[in-house]
N, C-alpha and C positions, 0 to 999 in steps of 0.2 A: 786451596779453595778455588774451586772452578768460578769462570768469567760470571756465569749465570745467575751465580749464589751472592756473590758480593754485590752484584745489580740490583737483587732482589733485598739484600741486606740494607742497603744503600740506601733507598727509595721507603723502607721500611722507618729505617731511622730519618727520613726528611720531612714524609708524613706526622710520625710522633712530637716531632722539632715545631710544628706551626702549630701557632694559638688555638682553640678551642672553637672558634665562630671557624674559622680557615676548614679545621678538619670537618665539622659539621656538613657547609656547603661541599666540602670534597666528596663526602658519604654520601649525600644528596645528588650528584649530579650526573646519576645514573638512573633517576628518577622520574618519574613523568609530572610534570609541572600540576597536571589540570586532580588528579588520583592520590598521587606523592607516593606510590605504587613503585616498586622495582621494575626498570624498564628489561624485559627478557633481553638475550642478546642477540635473535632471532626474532623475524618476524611469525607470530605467534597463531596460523589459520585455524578454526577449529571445523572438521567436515564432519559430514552426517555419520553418524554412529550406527544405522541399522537403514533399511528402506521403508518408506511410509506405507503404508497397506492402501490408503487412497488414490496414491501416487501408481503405483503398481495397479491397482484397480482400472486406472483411467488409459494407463499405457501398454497394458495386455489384454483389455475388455473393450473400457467404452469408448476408445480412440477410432477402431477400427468399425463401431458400431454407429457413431455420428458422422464419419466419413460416406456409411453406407445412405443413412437417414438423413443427410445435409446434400447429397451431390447431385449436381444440379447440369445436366450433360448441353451444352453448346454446339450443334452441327455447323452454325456459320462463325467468320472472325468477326468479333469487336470491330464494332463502328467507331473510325479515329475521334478523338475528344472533340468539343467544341471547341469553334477559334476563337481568339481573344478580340474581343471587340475592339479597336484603340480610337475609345472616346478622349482620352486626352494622349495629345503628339507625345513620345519619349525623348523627342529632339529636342523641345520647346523647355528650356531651363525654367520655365513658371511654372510647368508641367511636369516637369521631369521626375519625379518621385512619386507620381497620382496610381495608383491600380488601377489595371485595367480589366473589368470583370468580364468572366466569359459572355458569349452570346445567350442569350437567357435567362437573366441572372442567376443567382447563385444556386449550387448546384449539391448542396451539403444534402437534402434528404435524397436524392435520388444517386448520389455516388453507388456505382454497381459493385457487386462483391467481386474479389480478388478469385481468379481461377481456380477452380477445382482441384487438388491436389495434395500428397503427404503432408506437403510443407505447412501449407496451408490449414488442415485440420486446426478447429479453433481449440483451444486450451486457456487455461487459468492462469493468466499471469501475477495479477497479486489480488489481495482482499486488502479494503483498506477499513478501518470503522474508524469512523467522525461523531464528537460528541459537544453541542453547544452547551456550556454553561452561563445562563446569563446571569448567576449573581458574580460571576466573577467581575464584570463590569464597575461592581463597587470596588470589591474586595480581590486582588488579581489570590489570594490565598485562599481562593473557592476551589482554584483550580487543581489543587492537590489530592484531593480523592478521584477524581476524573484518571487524574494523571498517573497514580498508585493502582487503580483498578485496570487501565490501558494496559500496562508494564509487565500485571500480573496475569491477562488477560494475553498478550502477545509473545512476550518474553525476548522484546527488542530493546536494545540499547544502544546508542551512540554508538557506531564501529564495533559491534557485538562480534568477537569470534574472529576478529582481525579484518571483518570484511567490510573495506570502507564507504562500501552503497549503502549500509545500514545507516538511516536516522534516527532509528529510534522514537520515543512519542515527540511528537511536536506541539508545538503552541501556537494555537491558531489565531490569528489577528485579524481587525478589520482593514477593508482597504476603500471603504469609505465612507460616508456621513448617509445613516441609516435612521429615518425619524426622529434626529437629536438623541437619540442615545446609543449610537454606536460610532465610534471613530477612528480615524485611520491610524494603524496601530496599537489601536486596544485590542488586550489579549480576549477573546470571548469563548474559545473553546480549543479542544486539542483531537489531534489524529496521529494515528500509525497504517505506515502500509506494511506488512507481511508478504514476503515471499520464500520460494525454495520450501523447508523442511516445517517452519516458524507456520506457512501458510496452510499444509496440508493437517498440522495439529490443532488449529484452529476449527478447521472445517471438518475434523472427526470431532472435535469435542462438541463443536453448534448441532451435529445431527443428530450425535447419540445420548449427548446427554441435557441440551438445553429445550430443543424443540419437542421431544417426547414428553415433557412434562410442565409443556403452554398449555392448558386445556384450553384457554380460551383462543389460540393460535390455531386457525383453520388452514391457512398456507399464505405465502405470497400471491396478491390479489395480481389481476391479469389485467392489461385491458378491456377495455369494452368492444366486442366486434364490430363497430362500427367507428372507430378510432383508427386515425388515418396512420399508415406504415411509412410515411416521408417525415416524419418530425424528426427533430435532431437527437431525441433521447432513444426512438427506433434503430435508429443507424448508428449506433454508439458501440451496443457491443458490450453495454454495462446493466448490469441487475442490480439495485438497490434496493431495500427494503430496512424497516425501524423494528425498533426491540424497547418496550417500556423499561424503567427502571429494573422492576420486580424480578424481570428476565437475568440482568447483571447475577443477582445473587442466586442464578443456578448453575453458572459455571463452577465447577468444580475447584478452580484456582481463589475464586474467591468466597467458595461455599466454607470452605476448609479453615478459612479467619476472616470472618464476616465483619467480627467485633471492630476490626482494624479499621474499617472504614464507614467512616461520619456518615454521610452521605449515599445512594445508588442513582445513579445517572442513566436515564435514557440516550441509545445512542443508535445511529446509522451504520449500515454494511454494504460494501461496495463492494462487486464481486467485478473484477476488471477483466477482459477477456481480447482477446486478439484478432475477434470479429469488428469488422467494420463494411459498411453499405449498408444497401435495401436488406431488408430482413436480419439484418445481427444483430438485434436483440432476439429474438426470435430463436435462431440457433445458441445464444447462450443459454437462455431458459433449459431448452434443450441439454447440456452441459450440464447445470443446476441438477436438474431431474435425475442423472443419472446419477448423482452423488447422494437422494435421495432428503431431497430438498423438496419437500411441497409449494405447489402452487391449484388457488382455487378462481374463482370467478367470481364478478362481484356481487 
């Protein structure tokens, strides 16, 4: 009998020799503590299985089309930043930690856009949808159709696919004391952000099959033209807009077993984009439109 065999004979027979709770946790502790899930022996990635049509759409079409529609030509250089005012000494240890704001004060709605350029083209980086429940505030088990519809809705979870950025839905909490009845740490409502593959099936399923069949949905309202382009939500770079309850129950994920879920929750969409300065929101609209997002006027 080879060295091999008697090792493995050996170890066979040590295993069978210990008590019954012994082999138990022995079987077990190849296990994942949080699932109780066989742990692979390998770390387990799961990548995109085919190319999004939207995704492609945006990177052979409307990349090179908002580049055209967004560029913004500069004959002289950028004027250097303003200096920093030093109302309070950096020397002076009573001081010593104080900010020191630029000359002007602050300078958040007129930050100018990032140079023109490949790199530069704005893009989609995640979609996020936010939903307040406020009877959870009684009962934190309000938040379970919220939470069921999200999941079915996004199709993220905790470390989904081995990729550890994923959070999956979260629980939203308060972070402060909101006309006595909201408090720091109480759960009141839950989000997910969607990126990569998760985010481009999202925003095929919101265009083709949610929003054709709002009638009462005219588009994302615009501002009003005489609303000023320096506000902090101008310059953000971010398009939001709400969806009634009734909307939930025409996604197809949750058309398909409706009965499952007590409740439809009105919820928020965040469309987050890699514009920032004067005008980007402005250029995300832009972005929106081509994916064939309406937007009307008020």
């Amino acid at each position: 009998m080879s060295t091999s065999t008697q090792s493995e004979s050996s170890s066979i027979k040590a295993v069978s020799l210990l008590p019954r709770t012994t082999r138990k946790h022995t079987a077990l502790k190849s296990r994942s503590r949080r699932t109780l899930l066989p742990t692979p022996p390998c770390n387990v990635v799961i990548r995109d299985t085919h190319a999004s049509r939207l995704a492609d759409h945006y990177h052979n079409t409307l990349k090179d089309d908002l580049m055209y529609l967004t560029y913004h030509h500069e004959s002289k250089p950028r004027p250097e930043p303003r200096q920093i005012r030093l109302t309070y000494d950096p020397e002076n240890p009573y001081t010593k930690n104080r900010k020191n704001l630029p000359v002007g004060g602050s300078r958040l709605g007129k930050k100018p856009l990032p140079p023109d350029a490949p790199e530069n083209v704005i893009r989609l980086e995640r979609i996020q949808l936010h939903c307040m429940v406020k009877e959870a505030i009684a009962n934190r088990s309000n938040l379970l159709p919220a939470i069921m519809a999200f999941r079915a809705l996004s199709g993220e979870t905790q470390g989904g696919g081995g990729r550890h950025t994923r959070e999956g839905v979260q629980v939203v909490r308060g972070k402060s004391t909101e006309g006595g009845w909201i408090r720091p740490g109480l759960p009141c409502g839950v989000k997910v952000d969607m990126k990569g593959e998760k985010m481009w099936t999202f925003l095929s399923t919101l265009v083709d099959f949610v929003l054709p069949r709002m009638k009462e949905f005219s588009g994302v309202l615009l501002p009003a033209p005489s609303a000023s382009p320096n506000t902090p939500s101008a310059v953000s770079g971010v398009v939001s807009f709400g969806l009634p309850p009734a909307a939930m129950a025409l996604f197809p994920q949750i058309e398909v077993n409706v009965d499952a879920y007590t409740r439809m929750h009105g919820f928020h969409i965040h469309f987050i984009t890699n514009a920032q300065g004067v005008g980007a929101q402005a250029r995300a609209r832009a972005l929106l439109s081509g994916f064939q997002i309406p937007f009307a006027r008020r």
